[in-house]
N, C-alpha and C positions, 0 to 999 in steps of 0.2 A: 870246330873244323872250319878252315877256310872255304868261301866258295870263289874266290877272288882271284882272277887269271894269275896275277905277277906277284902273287903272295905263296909262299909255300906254305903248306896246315899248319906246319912245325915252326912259324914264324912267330918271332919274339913281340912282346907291346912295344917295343920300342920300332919295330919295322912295320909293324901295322899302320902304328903312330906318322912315321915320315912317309907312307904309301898315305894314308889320309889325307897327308900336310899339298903334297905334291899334286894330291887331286883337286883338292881347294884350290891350287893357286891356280890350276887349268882353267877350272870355272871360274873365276873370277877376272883372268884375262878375259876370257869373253872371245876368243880367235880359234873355237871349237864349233863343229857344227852342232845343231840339234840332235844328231842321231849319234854324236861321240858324247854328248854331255849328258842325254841318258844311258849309257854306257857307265860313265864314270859315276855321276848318281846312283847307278844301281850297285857298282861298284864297293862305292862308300857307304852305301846302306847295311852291306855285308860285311865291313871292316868297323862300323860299330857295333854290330851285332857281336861282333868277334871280340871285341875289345871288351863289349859287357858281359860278355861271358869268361872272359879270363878272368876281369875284376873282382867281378863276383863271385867265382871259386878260390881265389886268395886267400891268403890264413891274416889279413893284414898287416900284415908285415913287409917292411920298405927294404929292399936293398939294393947294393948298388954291383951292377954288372962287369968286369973292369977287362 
């Protein structure tokens, strides 16, 4: 389950995935205040969490979404 404002629960790895990508690139601009970039850090902490718990209920198996 998400706890991530702009993520729905029901959100694919692949959306989690570019909500990650998109938080990184904030931070690393660096043109966020203190109090938005622990926002997004806690953010991100929750969209890994989310991501390794998708991973790792997997049957391993790859496919492809079209």
């Amino acid at each position: 389950m998400s706890d991530t404002p702009d993520i729905p629960d029901d959100a694919s790895i692949s959306e989690k995935t570019e909500r990650l990508e998109e938080i990184i690139a904030q931070l690393e601009d660096g043109e966020v205040s203190l109090e938005r970039a622990n926002e997004l850090h806690t953010e991100g902490n929750h969209l890994l969490e989310d991501l390794r718990e998708d991973l790792d209920t997997g049957d391993g198996a790859i496919t492809e979404n079209r």
